[in-house]
C-alpha positions in Angstrom: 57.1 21.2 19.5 57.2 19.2 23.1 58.3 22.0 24.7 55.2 23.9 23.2 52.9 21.4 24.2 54.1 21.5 27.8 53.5 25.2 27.9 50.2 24.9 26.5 49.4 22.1 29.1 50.8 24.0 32.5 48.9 26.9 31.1 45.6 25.1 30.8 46.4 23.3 34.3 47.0 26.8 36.1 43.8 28.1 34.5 41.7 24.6 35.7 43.1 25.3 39.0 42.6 28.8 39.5 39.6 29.1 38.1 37.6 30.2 41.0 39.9 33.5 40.9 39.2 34.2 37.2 35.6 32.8 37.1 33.4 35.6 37.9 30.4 33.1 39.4 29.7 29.6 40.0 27.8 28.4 37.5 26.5 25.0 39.6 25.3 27.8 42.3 21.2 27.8 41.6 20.6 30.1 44.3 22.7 33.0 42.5 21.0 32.5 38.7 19.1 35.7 37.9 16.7 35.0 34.6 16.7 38.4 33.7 20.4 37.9 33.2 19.3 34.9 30.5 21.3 35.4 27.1 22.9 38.4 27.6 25.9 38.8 24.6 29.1 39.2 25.1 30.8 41.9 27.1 27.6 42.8 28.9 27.5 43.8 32.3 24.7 41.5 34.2 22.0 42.5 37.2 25.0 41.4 39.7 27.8 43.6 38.5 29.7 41.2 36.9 30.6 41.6 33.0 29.9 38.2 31.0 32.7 38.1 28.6 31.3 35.4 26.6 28.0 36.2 27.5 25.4 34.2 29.1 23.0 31.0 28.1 19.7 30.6 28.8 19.4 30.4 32.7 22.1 33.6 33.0 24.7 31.4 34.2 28.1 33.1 32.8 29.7 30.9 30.0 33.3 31.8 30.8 32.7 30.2 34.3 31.1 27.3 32.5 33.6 26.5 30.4 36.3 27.0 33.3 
């Protein structure tokens, strides 16, 4: 079970890391926030090109970034 846990940790730690490769935009960046891009669902591809897996909230910044 330790040695689970310490997989599940690295994991998380690579991700936190390299999030700026798998984040598709910078959700802190106000200058690239479309509106028309505001709650889009999930799997939709946005004004910029980029597909929101997890969709977008309600200033169309991508949640997957977010949450990265």
């Amino acid at each position: 079970m330790a040695v689970l846990s310490l997989v599940v940790i690295v994991c998380l730690l690579l991700l936190s890391f390299g999030a700026p490769l798998v984040a598709p935009q910078d959700p802190y960046d106000m200058a690239a926030l479309d509106w028309l891009d505001a709650f889009l669902r999930p799997r939709t591809e946005g004004s910029g090109g980029y597909v929101h897996i997890l969709g977008t909230d309600n200033a169309g910044r991508d949640m997957l970034s977010a949450i990265f």
